[in-house]
Backbone bond lengths (Angstrom), bond angles and torsions (degrees), N, CA, C in turn:
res aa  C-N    CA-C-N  psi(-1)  N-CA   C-N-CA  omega(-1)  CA-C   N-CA-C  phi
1 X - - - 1.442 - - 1.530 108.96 -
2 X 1.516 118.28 145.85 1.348 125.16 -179.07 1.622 104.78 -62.16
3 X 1.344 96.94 173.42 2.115 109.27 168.29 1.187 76.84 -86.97
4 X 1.411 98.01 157.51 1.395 130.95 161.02 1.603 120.58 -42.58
5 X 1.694 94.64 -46.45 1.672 93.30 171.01 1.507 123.11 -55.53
6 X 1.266 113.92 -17.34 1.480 113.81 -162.11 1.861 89.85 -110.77
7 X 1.112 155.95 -1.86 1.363 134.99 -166.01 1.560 98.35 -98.92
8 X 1.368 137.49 22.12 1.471 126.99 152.78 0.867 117.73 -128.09
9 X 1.529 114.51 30.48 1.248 127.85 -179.11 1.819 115.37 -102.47
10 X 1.658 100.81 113.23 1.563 108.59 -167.23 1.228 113.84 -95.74
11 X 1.282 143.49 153.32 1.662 137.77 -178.80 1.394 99.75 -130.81
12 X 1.250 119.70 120.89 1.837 123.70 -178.82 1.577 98.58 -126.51
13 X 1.619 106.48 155.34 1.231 112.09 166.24 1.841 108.41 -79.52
14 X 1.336 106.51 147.53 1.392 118.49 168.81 1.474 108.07 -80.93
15 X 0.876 127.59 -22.45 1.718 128.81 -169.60 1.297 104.78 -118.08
16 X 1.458 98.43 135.55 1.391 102.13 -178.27 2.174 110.78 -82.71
17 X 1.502 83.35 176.19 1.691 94.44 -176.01 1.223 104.76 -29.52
18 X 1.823 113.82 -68.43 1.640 127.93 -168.97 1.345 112.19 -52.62
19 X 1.434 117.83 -46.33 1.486 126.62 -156.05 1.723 96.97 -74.98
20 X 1.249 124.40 -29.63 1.872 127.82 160.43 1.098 111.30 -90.64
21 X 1.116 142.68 32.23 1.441 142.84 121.24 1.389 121.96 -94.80
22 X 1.611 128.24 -23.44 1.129 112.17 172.51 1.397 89.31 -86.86
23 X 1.319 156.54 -63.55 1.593 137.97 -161.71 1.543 108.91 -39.61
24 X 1.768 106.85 -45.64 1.470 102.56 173.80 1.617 131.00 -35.50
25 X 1.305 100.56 -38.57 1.560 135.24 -155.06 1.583 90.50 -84.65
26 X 1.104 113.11 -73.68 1.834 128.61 177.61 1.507 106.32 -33.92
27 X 1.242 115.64 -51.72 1.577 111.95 -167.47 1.719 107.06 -101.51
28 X 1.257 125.14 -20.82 1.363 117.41 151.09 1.556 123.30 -52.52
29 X 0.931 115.05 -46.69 1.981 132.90 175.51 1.269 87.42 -64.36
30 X 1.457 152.44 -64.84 1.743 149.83 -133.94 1.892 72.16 -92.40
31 X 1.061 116.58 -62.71 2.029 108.37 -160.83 1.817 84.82 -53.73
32 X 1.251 126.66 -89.30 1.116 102.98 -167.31 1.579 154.73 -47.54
33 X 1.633 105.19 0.12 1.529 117.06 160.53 1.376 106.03 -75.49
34 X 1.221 111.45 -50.47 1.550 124.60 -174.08 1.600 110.76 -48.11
35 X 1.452 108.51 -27.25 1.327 106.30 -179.55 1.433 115.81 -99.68
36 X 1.189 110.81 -15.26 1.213 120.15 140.97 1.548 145.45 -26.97
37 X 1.504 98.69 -50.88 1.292 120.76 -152.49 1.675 82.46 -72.53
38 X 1.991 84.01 -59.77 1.886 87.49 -171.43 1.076 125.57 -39.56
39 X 1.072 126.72 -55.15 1.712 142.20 175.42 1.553 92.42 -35.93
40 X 1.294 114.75 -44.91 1.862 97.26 -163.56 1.379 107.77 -92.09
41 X 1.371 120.89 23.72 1.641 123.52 -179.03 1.526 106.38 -53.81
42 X 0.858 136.99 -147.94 1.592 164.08 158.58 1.842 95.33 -113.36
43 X 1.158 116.36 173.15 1.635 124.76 171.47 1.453 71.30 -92.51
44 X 1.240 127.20 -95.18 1.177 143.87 -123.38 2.241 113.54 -63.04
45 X 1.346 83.94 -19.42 1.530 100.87 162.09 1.717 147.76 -42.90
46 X 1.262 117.79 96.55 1.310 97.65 -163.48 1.543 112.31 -60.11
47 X 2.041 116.63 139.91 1.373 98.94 -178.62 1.650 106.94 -77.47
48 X 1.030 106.43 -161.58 1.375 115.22 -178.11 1.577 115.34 -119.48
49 X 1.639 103.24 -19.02 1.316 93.83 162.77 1.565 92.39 129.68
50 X 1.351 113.81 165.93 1.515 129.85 152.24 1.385 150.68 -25.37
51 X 0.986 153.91 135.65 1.345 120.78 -163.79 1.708 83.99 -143.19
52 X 1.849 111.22 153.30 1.300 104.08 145.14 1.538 102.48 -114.95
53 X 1.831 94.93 163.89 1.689 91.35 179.91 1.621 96.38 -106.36
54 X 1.042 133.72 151.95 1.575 148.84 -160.90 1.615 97.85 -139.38
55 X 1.511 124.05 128.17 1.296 110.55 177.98 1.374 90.46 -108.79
56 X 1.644 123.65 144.15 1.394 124.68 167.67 1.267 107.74 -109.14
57 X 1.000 120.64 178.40 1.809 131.67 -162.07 1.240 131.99 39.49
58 X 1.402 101.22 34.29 1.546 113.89 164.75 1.484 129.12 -31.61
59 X 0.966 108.87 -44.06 1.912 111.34 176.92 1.144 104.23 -86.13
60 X 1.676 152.01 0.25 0.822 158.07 -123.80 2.136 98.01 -144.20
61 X 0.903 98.96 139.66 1.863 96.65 175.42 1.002 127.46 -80.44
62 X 1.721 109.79 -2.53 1.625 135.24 -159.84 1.740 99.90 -119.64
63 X 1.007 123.45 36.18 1.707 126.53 -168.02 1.886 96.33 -44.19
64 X 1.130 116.90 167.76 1.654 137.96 147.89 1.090 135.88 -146.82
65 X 1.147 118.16 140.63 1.666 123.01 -171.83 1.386 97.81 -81.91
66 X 1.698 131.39 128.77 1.466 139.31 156.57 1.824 107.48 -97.76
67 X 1.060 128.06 122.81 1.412 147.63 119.47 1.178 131.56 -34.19
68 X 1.223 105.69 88.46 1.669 116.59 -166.15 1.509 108.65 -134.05
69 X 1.300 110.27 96.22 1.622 133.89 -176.81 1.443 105.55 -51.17
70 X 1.435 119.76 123.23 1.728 134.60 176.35 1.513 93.40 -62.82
71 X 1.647 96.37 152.80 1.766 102.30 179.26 2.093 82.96 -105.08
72 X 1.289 98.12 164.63 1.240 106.93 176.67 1.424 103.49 -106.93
């Protein structure tokens, strides 16, 4: 059982049903260019590395997928 401090403590989503299906949508489409891209490397090509995709404008009706390369 929780402490006391924690039993009126509620957790809700900020985004509604629709608004996580279009982000769903946004960053499925950005993963699949991305896999794209790879496929069209050269073999012999150095890659460039990792990427995460980050969607910005979540509360927004206009979402976007950002490409933002992992540091090693």
């Amino acid at each position: 059982m929780a402490p006391e401090r924690f039993r009126r403590i509620s957790i809700a989503h900020d985004l509604t049903l629709h608004q996580r299906q279009i982000i769903e949508e946004v960053r499925r489409k950005a993963l699949d260019e991305l896999e794209r891209e790879k496929e069209g490397e050269d073999e012999g090509a150095s890659s460039e590395g990792n990427y995460r995709i980050i969607v910005v404008g979540q509360q927004t009706m206009k979402p976007r997928a950002v490409k933002v390369p992992l540091r090693n």
